[in-house]
C-alpha positions in Angstrom: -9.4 -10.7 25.1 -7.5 -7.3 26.5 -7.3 -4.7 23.8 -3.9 -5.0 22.0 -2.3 -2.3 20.0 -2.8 -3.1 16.8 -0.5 -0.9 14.1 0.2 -0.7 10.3 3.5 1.2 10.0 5.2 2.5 6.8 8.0 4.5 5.3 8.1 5.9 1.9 11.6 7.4 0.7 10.9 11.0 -0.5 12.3 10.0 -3.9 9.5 7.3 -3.9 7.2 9.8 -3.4 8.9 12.3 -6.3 8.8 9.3 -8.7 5.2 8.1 -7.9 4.0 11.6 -8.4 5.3 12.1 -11.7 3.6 9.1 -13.2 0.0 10.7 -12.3 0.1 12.7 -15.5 0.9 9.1 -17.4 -2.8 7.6 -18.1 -0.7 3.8 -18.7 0.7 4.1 -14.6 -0.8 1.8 -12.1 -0.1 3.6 -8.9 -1.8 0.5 -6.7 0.7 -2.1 -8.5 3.3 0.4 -9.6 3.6 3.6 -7.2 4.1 4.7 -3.6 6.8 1.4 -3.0 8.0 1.8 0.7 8.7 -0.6 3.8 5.2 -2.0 5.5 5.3 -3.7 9.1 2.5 -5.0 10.6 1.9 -5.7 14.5 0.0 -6.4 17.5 0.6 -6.5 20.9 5.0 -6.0 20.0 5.5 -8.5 17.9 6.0 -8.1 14.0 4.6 -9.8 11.4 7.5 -9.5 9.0 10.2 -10.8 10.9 13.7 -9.7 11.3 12.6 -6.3 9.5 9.9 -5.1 7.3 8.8 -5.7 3.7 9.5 -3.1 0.7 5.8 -3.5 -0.7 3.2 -1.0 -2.7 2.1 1.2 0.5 -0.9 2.2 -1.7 -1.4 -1.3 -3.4 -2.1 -2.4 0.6 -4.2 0.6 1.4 -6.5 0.6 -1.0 -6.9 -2.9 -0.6 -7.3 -3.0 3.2 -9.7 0.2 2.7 -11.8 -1.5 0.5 -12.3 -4.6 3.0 -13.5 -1.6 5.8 -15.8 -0.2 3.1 -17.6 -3.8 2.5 -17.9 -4.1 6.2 -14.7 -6.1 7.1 -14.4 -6.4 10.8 -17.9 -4.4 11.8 -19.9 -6.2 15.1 -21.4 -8.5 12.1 -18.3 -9.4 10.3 -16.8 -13.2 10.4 -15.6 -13.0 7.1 -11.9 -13.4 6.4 -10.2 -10.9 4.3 -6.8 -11.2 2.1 -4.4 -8.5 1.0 -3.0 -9.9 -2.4 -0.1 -7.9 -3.4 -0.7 -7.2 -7.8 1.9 -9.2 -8.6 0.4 -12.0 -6.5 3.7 -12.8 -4.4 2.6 -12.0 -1.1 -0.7 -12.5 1.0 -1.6 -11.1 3.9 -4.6 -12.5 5.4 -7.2 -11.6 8.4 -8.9 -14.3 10.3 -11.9 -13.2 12.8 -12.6 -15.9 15.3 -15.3 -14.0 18.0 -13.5 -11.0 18.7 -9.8 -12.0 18.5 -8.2 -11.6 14.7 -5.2 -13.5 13.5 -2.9 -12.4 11.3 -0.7 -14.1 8.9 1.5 -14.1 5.6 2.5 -16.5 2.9 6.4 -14.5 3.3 8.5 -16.6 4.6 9.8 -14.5 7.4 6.5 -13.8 8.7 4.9 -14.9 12.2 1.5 -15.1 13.0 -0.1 -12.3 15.5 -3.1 -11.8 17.2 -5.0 -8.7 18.1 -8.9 -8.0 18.8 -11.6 -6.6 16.6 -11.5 -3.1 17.5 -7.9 -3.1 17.9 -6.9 -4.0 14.5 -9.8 -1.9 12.6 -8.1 1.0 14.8 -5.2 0.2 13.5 -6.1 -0.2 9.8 -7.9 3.2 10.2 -4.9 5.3 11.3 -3.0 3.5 8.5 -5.4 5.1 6.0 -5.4 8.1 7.9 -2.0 8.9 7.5 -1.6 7.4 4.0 -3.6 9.0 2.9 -2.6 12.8 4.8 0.4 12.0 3.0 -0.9 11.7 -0.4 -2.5 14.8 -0.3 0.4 16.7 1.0 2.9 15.3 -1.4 0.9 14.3 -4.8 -1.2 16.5 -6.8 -5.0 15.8 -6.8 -4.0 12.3 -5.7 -7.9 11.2 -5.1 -8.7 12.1 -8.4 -6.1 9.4 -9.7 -8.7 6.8 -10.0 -7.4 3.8 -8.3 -6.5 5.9 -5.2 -10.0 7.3 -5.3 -11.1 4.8 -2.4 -8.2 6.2 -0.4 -10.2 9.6 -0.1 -12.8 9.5 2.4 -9.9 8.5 4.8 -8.1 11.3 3.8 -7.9 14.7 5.7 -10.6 17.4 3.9 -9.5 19.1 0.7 
């Protein structure tokens, strides 16, 4: 299979991004479930996952998610395991299926379409995700990878 582009694209409102930051300094805040809302699509090869537009999700609830798959080994040579993004409040999944290299990727949402990428495509793809997620972060939050649940975010990010 031909390399597809493979690409995790987000937008955070910078009012999002005020709001998330202030609840850093509250020890009861979840930022994974809670924090960093913003509009997630997913695609491969020009088609979209979340069809007709994209889904207002937890940008850092999927991040830290997806970069704890990459750190357990999801999608290295080895890997035929097949990994799911649960949102916290359980409402939407998002799950990778490796068969050989190709990876298929679907959504229990009901405007969601399946798409299908390679192996090195899509962990491309989930890297510059986490990448600029986590740029972001440090630009626009405080000490953001000592906030413990986005602690996994920070050997992705830029260094501090």
């Amino acid at each position: 299979m031909k390399a597809n582009v493979f690409e995790i694209a987000c937008a955070i409102a910078d009012d999002e991004w005020v709001r998330s930051a202030r609840l850093r300094s509250d020890p009861e805040s979840e930022p994974v479930f809670d924090c960093f809302y913003g509009f997630v699509q997913v695609s491969a090869h020009n088609r979209d996952l979340f069809i007709p537009r994209p889904l207002r999700i937890s940008v850092a609830d999927l991040a830290c998610s997806l970069a704890l798959r990459l750190d357990e080994g999801y999608l290295g040579a080895d890997s035929t395991l097949e990994a799911r993004y649960r949102q916290g409040d359980d409402a939407l999944e998002i799950k990778f299926q490796i068969a050989g290299e190709a990876v298929r990727v679907t959504a229990n949402h009901s405007s969601s379409q399946i798409i299908e990428t390679d192996r090195d495509a899509c962990k491309g793809g989930i890297l510059r995700f986490l990448e600029d997620f986590a740029a972001q972060l440090v630009m626009r939050v405080p000490e953001p990878f000592e906030w413990k649940d986005l602690a996994v975010l920070k050997r992705y990010g830029p260094p501090v």
